[in-house]
C-alpha positions in Angstrom: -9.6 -8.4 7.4 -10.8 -9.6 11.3 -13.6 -8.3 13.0 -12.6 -6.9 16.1 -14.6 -9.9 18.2 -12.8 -11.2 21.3 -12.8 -14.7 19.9 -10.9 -13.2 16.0 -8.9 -11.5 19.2 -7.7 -14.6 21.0 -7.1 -16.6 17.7 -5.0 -14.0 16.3 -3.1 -13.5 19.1 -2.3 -17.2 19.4 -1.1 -17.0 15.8 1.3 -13.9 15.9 2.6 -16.1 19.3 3.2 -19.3 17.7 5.0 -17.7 14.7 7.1 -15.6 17.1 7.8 -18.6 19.0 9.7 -20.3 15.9 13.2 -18.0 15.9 14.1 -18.0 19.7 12.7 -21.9 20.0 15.2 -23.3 17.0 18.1 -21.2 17.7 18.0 -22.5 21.4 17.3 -26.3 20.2 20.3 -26.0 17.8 22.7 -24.6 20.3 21.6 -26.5 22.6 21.5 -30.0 20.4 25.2 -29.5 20.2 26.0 -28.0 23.6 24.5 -29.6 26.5 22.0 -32.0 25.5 23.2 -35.9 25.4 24.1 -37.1 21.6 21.3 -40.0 22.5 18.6 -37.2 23.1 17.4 -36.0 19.8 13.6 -35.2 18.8 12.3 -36.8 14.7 14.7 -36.2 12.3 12.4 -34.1 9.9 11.5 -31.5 12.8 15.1 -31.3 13.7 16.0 -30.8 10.3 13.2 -28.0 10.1 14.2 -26.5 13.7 17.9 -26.2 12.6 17.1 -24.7 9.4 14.6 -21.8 11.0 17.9 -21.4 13.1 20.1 -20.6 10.0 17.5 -19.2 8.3 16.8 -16.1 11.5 20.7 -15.5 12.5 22.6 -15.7 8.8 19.6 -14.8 6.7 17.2 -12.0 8.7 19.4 -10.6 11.4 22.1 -9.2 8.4 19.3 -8.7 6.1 17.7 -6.6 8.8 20.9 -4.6 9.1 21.0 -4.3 5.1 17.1 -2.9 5.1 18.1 -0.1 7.2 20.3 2.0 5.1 19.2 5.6 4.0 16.8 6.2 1.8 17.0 7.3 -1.5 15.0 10.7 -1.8 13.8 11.9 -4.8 14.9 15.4 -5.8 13.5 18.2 -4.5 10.6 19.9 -6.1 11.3 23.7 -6.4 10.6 26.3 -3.5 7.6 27.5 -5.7 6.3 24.0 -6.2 7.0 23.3 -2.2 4.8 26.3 -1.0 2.2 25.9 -3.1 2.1 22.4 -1.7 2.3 23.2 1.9 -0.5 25.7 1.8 -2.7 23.2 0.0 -2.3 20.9 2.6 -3.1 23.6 5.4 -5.9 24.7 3.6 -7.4 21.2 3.3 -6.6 20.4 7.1 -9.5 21.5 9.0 -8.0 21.3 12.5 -4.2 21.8 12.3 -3.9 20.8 16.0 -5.5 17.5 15.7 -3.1 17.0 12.5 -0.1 18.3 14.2 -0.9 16.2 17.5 -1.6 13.2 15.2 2.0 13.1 13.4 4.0 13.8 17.1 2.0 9.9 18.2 -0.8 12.1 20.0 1.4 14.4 22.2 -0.7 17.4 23.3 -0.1 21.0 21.4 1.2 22.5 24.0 4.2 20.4 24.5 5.3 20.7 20.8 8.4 23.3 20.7 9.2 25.4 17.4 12.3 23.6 16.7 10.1 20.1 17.1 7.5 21.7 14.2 10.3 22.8 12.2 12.2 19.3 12.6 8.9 17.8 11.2 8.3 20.6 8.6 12.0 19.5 7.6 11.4 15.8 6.9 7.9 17.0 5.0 9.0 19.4 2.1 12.6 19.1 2.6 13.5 15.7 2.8 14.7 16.0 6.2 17.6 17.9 5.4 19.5 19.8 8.4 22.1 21.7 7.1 20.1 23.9 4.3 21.2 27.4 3.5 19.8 30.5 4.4 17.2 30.0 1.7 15.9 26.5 3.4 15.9 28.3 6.9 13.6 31.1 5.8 11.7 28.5 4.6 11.0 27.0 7.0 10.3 30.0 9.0 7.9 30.4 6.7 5.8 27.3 6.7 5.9 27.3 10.7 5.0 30.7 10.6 2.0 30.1 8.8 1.0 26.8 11.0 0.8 29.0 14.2 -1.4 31.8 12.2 -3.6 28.5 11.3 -3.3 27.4 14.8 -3.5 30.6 16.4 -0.5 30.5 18.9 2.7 30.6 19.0 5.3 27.8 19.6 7.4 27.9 22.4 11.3 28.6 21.3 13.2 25.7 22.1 13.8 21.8 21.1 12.4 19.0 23.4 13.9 15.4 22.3 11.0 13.5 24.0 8.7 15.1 21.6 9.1 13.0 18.8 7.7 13.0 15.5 7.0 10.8 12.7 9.3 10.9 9.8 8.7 7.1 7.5 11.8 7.7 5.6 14.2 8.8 8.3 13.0 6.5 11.2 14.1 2.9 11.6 12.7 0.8 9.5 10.8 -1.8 12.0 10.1 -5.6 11.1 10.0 -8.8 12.5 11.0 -12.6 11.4 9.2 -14.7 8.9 9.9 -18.0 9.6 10.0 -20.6 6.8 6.8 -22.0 7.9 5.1 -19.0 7.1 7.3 -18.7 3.9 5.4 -22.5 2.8 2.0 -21.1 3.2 2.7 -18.2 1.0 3.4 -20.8 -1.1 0.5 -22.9 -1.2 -1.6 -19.4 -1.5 0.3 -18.6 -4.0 0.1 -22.2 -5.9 -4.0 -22.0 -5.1 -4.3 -18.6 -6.9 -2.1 -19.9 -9.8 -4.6 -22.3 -10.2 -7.9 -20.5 -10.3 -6.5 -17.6 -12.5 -5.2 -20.5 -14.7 -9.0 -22.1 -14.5 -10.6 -19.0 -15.2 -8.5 -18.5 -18.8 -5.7 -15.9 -18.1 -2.8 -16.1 -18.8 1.0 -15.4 -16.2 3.5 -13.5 -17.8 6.8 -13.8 -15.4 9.5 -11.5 -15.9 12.3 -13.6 -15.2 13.8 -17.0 -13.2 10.8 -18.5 -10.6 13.9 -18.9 -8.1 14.5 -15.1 -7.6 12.3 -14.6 -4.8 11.2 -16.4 -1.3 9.4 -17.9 -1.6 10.3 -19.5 -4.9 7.1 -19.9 -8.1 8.3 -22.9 -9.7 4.8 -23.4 -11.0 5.3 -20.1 -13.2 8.7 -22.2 -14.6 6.0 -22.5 -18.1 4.4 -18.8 -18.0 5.0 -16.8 -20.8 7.6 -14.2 -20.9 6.6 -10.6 -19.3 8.0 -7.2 -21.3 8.9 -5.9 -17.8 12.0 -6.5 -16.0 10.5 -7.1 -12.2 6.4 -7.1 -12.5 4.6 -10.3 -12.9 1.0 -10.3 -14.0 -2.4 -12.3 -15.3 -3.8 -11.6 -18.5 -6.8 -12.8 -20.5 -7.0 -11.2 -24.2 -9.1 -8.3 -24.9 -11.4 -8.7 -27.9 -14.2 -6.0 -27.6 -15.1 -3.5 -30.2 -15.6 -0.2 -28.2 -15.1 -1.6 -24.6 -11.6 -1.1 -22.6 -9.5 -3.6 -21.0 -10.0 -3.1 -17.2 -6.4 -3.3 -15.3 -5.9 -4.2 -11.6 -3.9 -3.0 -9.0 -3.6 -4.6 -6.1 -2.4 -3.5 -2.3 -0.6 -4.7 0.4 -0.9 -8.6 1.6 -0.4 -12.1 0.3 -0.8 -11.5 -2.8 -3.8 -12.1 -5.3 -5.6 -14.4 -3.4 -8.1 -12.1 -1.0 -8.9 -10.7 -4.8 -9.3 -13.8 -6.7 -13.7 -13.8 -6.6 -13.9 -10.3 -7.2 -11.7 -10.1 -10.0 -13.7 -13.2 -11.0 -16.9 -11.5 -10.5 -15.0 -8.6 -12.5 -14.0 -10.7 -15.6 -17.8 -12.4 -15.7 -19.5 -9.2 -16.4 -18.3 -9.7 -20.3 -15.9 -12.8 -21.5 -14.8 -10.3 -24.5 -12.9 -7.6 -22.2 -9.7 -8.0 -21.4 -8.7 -7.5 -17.8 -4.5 -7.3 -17.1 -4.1 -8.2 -13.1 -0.4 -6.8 -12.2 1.7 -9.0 -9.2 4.1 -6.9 -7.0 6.1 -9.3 -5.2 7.7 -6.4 -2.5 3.8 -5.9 -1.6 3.1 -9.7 -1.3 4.8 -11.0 2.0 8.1 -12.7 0.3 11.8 -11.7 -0.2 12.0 -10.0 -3.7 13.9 -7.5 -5.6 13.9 -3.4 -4.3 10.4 -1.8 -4.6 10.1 -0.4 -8.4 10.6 4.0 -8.1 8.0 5.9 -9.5 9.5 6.3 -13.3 10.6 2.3 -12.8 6.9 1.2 -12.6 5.8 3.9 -15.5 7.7 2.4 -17.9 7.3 -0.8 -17.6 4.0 -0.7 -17.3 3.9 1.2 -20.5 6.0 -2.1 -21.9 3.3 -4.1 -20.7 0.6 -2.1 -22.6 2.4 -2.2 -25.3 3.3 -5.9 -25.6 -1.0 -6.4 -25.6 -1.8 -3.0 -27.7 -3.7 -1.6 -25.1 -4.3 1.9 -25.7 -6.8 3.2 -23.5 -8.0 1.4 -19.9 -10.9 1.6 -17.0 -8.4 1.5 -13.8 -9.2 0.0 -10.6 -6.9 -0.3 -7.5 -6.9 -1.0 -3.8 -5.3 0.4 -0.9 -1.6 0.4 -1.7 -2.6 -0.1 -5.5 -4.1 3.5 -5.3 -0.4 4.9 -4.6 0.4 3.4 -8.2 -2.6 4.6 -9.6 -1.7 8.2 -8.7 1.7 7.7 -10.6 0.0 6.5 -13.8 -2.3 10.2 -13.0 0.7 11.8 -12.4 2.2 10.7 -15.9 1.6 12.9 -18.5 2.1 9.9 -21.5 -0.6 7.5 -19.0 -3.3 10.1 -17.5 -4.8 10.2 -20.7 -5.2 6.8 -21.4 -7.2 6.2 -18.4 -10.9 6.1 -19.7 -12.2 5.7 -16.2 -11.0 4.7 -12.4 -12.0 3.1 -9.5 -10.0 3.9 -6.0 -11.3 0.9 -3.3 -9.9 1.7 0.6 -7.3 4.6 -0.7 -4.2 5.3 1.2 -3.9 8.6 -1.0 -6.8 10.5 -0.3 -5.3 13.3 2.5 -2.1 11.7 2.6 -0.9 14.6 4.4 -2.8 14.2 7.2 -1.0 11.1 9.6 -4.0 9.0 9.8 -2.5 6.5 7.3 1.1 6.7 8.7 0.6 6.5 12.4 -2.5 3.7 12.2 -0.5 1.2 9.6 3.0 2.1 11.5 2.9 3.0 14.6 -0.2 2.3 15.9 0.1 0.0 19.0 -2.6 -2.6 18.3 -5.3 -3.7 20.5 -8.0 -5.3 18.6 -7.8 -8.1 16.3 -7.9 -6.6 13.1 -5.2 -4.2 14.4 -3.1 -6.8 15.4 -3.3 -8.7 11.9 -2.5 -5.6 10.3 0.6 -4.6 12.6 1.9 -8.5 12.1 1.1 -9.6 8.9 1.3 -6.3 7.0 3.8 -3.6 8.7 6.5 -5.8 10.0 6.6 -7.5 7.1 10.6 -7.5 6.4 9.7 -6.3 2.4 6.8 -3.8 3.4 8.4 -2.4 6.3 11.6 -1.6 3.8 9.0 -0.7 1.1 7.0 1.9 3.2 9.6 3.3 5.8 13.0 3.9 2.6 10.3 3.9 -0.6 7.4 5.9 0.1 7.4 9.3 -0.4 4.2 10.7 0.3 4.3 14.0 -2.3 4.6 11.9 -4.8 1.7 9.7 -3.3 -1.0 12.3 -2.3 -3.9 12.4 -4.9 -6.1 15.7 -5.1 -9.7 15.7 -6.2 -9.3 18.0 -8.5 -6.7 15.9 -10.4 -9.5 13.1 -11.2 -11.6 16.2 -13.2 -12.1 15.1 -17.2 -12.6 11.3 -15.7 -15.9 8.9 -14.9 -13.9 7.9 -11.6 -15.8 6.4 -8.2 -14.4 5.8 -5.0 -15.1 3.4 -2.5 -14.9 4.1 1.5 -15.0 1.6 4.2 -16.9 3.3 7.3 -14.6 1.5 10.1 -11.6 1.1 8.1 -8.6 0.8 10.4 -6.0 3.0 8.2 -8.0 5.5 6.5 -10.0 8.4 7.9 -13.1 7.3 6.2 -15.1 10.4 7.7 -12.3 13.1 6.9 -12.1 11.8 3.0 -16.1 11.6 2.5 -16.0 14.8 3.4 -13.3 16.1 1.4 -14.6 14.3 -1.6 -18.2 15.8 -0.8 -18.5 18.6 0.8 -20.6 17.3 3.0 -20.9 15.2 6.5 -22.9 12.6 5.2 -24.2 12.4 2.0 -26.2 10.1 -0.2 -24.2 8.0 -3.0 -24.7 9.7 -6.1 -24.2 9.2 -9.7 -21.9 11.6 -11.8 -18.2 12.4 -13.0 -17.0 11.7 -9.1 -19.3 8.6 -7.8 -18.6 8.6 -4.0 -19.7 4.9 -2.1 -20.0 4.6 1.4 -19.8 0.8 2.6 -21.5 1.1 6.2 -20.4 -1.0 8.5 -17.1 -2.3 6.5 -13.7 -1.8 7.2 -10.3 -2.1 5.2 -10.5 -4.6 2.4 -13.9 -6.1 3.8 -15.8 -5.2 0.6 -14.1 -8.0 -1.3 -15.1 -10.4 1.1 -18.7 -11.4 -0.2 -20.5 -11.3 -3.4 -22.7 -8.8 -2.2 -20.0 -6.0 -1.1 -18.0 -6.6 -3.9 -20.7 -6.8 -6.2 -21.5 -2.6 -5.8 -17.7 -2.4 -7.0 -18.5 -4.5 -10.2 -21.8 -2.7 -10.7 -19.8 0.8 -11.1 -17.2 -1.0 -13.2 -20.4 -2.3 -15.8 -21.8 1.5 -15.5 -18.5 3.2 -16.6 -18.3 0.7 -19.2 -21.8 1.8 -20.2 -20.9 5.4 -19.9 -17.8 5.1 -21.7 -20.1 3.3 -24.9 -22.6 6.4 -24.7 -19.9 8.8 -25.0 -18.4 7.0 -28.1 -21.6 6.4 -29.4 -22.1 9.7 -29.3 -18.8 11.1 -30.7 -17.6 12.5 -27.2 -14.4 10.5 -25.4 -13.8 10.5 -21.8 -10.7 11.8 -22.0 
């Protein structure tokens, strides 16, 4: 991730301006090439070629596939009433100011201008999937939950509806994106080829699930990998051949792939040659065309196929950032949760993801440093993460509660200035306390000062405190065995 320097500014900026550059530039050259200018008039053959293809490529290829990525989503069924209150009043209870978090998910509009029908609109979309035409059951609901918000906040809303108070609702809102030209496509590509090639160097193995030529951009250096169990997810593998120790598996977040994790997964691998360590690829995270994001009992099972096709039984866990969203499904699974002998969250987006930190910042956020505009760019408008978060991501099925990591050797990892997550807000829910010191115990809480998203892969110091607690949970997990007590 970018500093937020005025020179990372300026050269970021010139970036995002060049690539937005490409669609309107072509399309005019091509209409143009055959319109108005003279047939003696041409520029070199090869850029023409390339012009007239970005041309093809934006108005038969992104502009209908940008139609196609808007369709509903597909909610998943409602939990029952029961389930929904005691969810709502969890999240009141662990939102300290309930005007800053109603504020923060109507983009920043004062209290005051927020009308009942506005709260209950929002309420709607939260714990009802949006729906408007409920019974009588629904309504009192409702009722209910905004009832309980203006005890919280301690006033009442005024009666009424006002349509320039909007709210944010991911699933129900347009899904906004912007054109990747082919040019960008290529050096996904050669990221992707230079990754290949230092996972292949450093003895794992790519297990593929299917033809390279499925996705933009195309793999044709995985033409030779081996075949993976699962139907959609790729992944790296070296063999597992300790006695007592467990495999580690990784779980990577939203950007171009592997390659901002190669070193640290290097680093992560060195610590003993007989571990095994399973790296999963999802290609809808990675900045490329690819198949529809995998649903939350999709990705269970086959990643149970993929355990199963090495033996692994039980695992140490560690994710980042969107990686921690899957992560909380393999919690969430009552076959999986027990396998996981330990875990390690880096940067999670599921920490308080009630509160609209995460949804406003990564969405809707206008950017005006250069680490915000990298992220709005590269990351948000992505055509495959934009589809992925605003139709695929359904944050009750996301959110991860402390008290679900109890029975666990689990640490997470904060960045202070990280640009998506409240770093403050989570160190305090996960300790109780403003600022505290980074302790040692079931929950190991690490404060990287100074950092923000992702940064903490970026040299071998940072990452190296991340290694360090993955060697101590190793070391933990031998004591217990040693000692006849699993982790479990």
């Amino acid at each position: 991730m970018l500093n937020r320097t005025l020179p990372e500014l300026f050269f970021i900026r010139t970036c995002i301006a060049s690539l937005r550059s490409i669609p309107p530039l072509s399309t005019l050259y091509t209409l143009t090439r055959f319109t108005i200018l003279p047939s003696a008039f041409h520029l070199p053959l090869p850029l023409e070629l390339y012009l007239y293809a970005e041309a093809l490529s934006f108005t038969a290829v992104y502009l209908p596939r940008k139609l196609i990525l808007q369709k509903p989503a597909q909610h998943p069924p409602l939990s029952s009433p029961s389930n929904r209150r005691a969810l709502f009043k969890k999240c009141i209870d662990e939102t300290p100011d309930v005007g800053a978090y109603l504020s923060g998910w109507f983009h920043g509009a004062a209290v005051e201008t927020i009308k009942r029908e506005n709260v209950r609109e929002f309420l709607s979309w939260a714990y009802l999937n949006g729906s408007r035409d409920g019974g009588s059951e629904e309504f009192a609901e409702l009722e209910e939950y905004v009832s309980l918000v203006e005890s919280r906040l301690g006033r009442r809303f005024e009666k009424g509806y006002d349509k320039k108070v909007k709210c944010i609702r991911l699933t129900l809102d347009g899904v906004v994106m912007e054109y990747r030209s082919l040019l960008w496509y290529f050096i996904v590509y050669v990221v992707d080829l230079t990754t290949c090639i230092r996972f292949s160097w450093h003895s794992f193995n790519h297990f593929a699930p299917g033809a390279w030529f499925r996705i933009l951009p195309p793999r044709p250096h995985t033409a030779l990998s081996s075949r993976s169990p699962a139907r959609h997810i790729s992944y790296w593998h070296r063999s597992h051949t300790h006695p007592t120790k467990h495999p580690i598996i990784f779980l990577h977040g939203i950007g171009i792939g592997l390659y901002p994790y190669t070193s640290f997964l290097h680093d992560l691998a060195a610590l003993d040659p007989t571990v095994g360590v399973l790296v999963l690829e999802f290609m809808p995270l990675s900045f490329r065309f690819s198949h529809t994001p995998l649903s939350k009992s999709a990705f269970t099972e086959e990643f149970t196929a993929i355990l199963m096709q090495h033996d692994i039984q039980n695992f140490m866990l560690v994710s980042h950032s969107y990686g921690t969203v899957l992560s909380t499904w393999l919690l969430h699974s009552e076959h999986l949760a027990s396998r996981i002998s330990s875990l390690i969250l880096i940067d999670p987006v599921t920490i308080l993801l009630h509160h609209p930190s995460i949804a406003y910042k990564f969405i809707h956020r206008a950017p005006t440093t250069a680490n915000e505009w990298q992220l709005q760019y590269f990351a948000s408008r992505d055509p495959d993460v934009a589809n992925l978060l605003s139709r695929h991501f359904f944050w009750a099925d996301n959110i991860l509660w402390k008290e679900e990591l109890a029975g666990k050797k689990v640490g997470i990892v904060i960045s202070e200035n990280d640009l998506i997550v409240d770093a403050p807000e989570c160190w305090r829910y996960l300790t109780g306390q403003e600022r505290a010191k980074n302790g040692r115990g079931d929950l190991v809480v690490i404060w990287c000062e100074g950092l923000d998203h992702a940064q903490v892969f970026d040299t071998q110091v940072r990452r190296g405190v991340v290694v360090a607690l993955a060697e101590e949970f190793h070391e933990a997990q031998q004591r217990g065995e040693r000692q006849g007590v699993g982790l479990v």
